[in-house]
C-alpha positions in Angstrom: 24.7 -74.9 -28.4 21.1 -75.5 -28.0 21.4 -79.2 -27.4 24.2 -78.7 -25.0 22.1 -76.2 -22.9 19.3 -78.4 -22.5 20.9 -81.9 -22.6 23.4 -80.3 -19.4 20.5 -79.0 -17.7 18.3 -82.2 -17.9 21.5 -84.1 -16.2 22.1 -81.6 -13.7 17.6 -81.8 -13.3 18.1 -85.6 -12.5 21.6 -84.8 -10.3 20.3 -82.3 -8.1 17.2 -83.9 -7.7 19.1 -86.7 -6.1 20.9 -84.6 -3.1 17.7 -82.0 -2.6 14.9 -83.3 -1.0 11.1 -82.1 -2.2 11.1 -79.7 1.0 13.9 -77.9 0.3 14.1 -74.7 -0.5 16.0 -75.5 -3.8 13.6 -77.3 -6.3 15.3 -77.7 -9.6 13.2 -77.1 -12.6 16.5 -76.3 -14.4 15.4 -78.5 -17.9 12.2 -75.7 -18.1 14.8 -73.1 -17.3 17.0 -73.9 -20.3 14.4 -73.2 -22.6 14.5 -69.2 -21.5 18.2 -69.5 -22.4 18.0 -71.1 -25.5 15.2 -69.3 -27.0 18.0 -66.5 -28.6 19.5 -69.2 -30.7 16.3 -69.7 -32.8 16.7 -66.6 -34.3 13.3 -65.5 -35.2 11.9 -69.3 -35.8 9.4 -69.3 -33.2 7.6 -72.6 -34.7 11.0 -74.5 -34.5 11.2 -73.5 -31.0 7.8 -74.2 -29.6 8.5 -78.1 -31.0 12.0 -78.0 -29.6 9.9 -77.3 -26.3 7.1 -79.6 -26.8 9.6 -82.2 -27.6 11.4 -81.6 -24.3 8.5 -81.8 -22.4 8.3 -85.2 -23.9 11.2 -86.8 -22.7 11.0 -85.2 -19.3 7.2 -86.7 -18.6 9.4 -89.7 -19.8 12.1 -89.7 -17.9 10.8 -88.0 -14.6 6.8 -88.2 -14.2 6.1 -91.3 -16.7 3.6 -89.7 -17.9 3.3 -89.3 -21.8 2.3 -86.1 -22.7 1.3 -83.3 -19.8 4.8 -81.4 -19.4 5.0 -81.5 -23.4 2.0 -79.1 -23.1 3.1 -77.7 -20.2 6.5 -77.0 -21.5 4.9 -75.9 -24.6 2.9 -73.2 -23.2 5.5 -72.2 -21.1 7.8 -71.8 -24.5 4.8 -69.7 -26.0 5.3 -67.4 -22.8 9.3 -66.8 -23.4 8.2 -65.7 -27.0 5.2 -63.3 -26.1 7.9 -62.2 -23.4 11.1 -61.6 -25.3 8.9 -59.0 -27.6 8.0 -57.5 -24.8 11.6 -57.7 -22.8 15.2 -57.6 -24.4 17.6 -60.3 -24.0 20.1 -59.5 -21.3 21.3 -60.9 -17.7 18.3 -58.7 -15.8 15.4 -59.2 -17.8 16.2 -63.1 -18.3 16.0 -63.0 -14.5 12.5 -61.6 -14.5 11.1 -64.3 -17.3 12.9 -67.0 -15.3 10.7 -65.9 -12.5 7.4 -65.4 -14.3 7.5 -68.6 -15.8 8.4 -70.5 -12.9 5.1 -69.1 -11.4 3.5 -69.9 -14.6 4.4 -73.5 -14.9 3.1 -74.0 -10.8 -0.1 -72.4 -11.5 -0.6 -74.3 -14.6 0.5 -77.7 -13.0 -1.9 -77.4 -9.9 -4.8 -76.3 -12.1 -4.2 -79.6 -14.4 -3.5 -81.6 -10.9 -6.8 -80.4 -9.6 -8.7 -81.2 -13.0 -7.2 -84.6 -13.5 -6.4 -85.9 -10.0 -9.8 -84.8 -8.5 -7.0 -84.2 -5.4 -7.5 -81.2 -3.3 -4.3 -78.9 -2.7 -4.2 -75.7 -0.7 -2.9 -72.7 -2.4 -0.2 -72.4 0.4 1.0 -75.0 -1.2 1.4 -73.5 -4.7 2.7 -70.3 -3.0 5.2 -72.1 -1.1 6.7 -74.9 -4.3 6.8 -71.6 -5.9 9.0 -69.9 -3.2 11.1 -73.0 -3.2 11.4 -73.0 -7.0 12.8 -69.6 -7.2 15.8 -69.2 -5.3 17.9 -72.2 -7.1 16.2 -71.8 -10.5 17.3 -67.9 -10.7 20.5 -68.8 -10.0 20.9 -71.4 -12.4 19.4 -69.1 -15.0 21.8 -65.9 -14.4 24.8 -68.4 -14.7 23.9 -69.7 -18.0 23.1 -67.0 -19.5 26.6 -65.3 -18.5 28.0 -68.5 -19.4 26.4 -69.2 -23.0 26.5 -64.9 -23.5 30.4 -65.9 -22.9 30.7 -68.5 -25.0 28.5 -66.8 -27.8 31.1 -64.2 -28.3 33.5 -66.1 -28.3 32.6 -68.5 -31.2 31.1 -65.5 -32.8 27.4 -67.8 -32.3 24.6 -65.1 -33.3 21.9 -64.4 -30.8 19.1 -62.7 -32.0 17.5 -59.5 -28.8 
C-alpha cells in the first residue's frame, strides 16, 4: 500500500505539473503529501519511515530538481514533523487535513531559507506567503481524498493502521 501511495502520487506530481502552470493557484506537492498518508502503515517503525522519506526525497531531487540531495533532507525533516505530529494529533480525515497544512508551510519556509543560504538570491516573503497559498488549496484536496481512499481500502483488506 505504501509503494502504491507514493509511486501514484509521484506520477500524478509529474502529470499535473504538466497542465498547471507555476502561477497557478494549484501547485502540486502531492509526492510530500503522500508521506502524511502513509506514515499509519509503519506501525510504530519511525526509523523505517524517516528512510522511506529520505529515500523519496532522493528520487524527486532526481527526477524533478536534479539536484542530489536537498529534498532528501527536506523530505526528511518534513517526515520527522508527521511523527512529532501524529503523537500530538490522531489519525483521522480532519486532523490529516491540519498536518497536510502545517507541513506544506513547513517545507516553503524550509526551502526559501536553504534558497537564500545556497543561492545567495534575494526573495521577498510575499513570495513565500503567496507559493504557500497556492500550495494549499490543491494539496488539501489531494490529501482528504487519499486518506478516505486508502481508510477505504484499509478496511477492506483488513490492512492495519496504527492512530
Amino acid at each position: 500500500m505504501v509503494l502504491i501511495v507514493i509511486i501514484s502520487s509521484f506520477i500524478l506530481d509529474s502529470i499535473m505539473s504538466n497542465f498547471i502552470s507555476l502561477n497557478s493557484y494549484f501547485t502540486p506537492l502531492f509526492t510530500l503529501m503522500s508521506l502524511i498518508i502513509v506514515y499509519p502503515y509503519f506501525k510504530g517503525n519511525q526509523l523505517r519511515f524517516l528512510g522511506v522519506c529520505f529515500l523519496t526525497g532522493v528520487f524527486y531531487d532526481l527526477i524533478y530538481t536534479d539536484t542530489i540531495v536537498i529534498h532528501g533532507f527536506l523530505f526528511l525533516m518534513i517526515g520527522f514533523v508527521i511523527t512529532k505530529l501524529n503523537l500530538i494529533l490522531a489519525n483521522n480525515y480532519l486532523n490529516v487535513m491540519i498536518m497536510a497544512v502545517i507541513c506544506i508551510i513547513f517545507y516553503r519556509f524550509v526551502a526559501y531559507g536553504l534558497l537564500l543560504i545556497t543561492a545567495n538570491v534575494s526573495f521577498n516573503w510575499l513570495a513565500v506567503l503567496k507559493s504557500i497559498y497556492h500550495s494549499l488549496i490543491a494539496n488539501v484536496i489531494f490529501v482528504a481524498l487519499v486518506y478516505v481512499i486508502t481508510d477505504k481500502i484499509s478496511l477492506k483488506f483488513k490492512i492495519h493502521k496504527s492512530n
